[in-house]
C-alpha positions as a printed Julia matrix, in Angstrom:
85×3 Matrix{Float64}:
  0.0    0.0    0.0
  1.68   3.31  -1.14
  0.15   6.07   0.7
  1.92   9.74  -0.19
  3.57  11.74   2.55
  2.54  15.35   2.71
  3.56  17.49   5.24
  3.33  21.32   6.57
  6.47  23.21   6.15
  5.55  26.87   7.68
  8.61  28.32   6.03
  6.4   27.41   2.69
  2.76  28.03   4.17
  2.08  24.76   2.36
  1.51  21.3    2.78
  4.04  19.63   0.17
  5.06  16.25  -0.65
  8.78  17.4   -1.25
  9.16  13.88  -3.42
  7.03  14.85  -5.48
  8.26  17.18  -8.77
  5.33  19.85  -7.47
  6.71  19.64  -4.29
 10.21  19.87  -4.79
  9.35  22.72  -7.43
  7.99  24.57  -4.34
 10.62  23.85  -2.0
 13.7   25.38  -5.0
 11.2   28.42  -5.62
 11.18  29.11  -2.16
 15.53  28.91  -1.91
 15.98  31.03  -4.85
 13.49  33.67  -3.46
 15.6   33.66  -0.69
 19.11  33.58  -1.83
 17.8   36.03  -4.29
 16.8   38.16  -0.93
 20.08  37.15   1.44
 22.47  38.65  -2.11
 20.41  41.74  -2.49
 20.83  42.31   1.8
 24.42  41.84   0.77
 24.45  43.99  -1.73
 23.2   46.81  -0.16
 25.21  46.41   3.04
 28.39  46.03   0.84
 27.07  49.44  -0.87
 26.34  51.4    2.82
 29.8   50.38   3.9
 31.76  51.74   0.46
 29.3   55.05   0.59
 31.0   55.35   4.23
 34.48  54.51   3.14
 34.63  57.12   0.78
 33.07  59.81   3.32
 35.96  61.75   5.01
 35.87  62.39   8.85
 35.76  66.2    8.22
 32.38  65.68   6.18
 30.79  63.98   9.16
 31.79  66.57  11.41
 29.83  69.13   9.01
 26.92  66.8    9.69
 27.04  68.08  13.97
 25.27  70.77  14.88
 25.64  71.55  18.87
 22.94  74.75  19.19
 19.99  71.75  17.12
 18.06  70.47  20.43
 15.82  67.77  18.07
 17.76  64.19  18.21
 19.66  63.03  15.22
 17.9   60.17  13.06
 21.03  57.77  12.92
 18.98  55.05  11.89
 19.05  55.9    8.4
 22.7   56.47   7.8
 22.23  56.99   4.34
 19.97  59.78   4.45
 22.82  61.51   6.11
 25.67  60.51   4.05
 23.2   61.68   0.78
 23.41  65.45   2.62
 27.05  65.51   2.31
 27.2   64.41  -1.11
């Protein structure tokens, strides 16, 4: 008696046979979407730390300004480094 063996895998939202050729179809969509995501992250880490490479110290220094009481927004570095450019 050959009974198929599905399964839920919650990384695919799906219940997949992965011996199947629909299954495993799912499963290689699923790593290229995220290889295809983990390279772009790269990417754009690799292009944040060259965009502050090339930024001198005296152009961040331009960036302080000691008598502005409102909080700098350091969480988008980019925003800043885009002023001095």
């Amino acid at each position: 008696m050959k009974v198929p063996w599905r399964e839920y895998w919650e990384f695919l939202d799906a219940i997949v046979d992965i011996q199947t050729a629909d299954g495993l179809r799912q499963f290689e969509a699923y790593l290229r979407h995220r290889l295809k995501e983990l390279i772009d992250v790269r990417a754009a880490e690799r292009e944040q730390q060259d965009l502050l490479h090339n930024v001198s110290l005296c152009q961040l220094m331009q960036l302080l300004n000691l008598s502005d009481c409102s909080p700098a927004n350091f969480s988008q570095p980019q925003t800043l480094l885009l002023k001095l450019i």
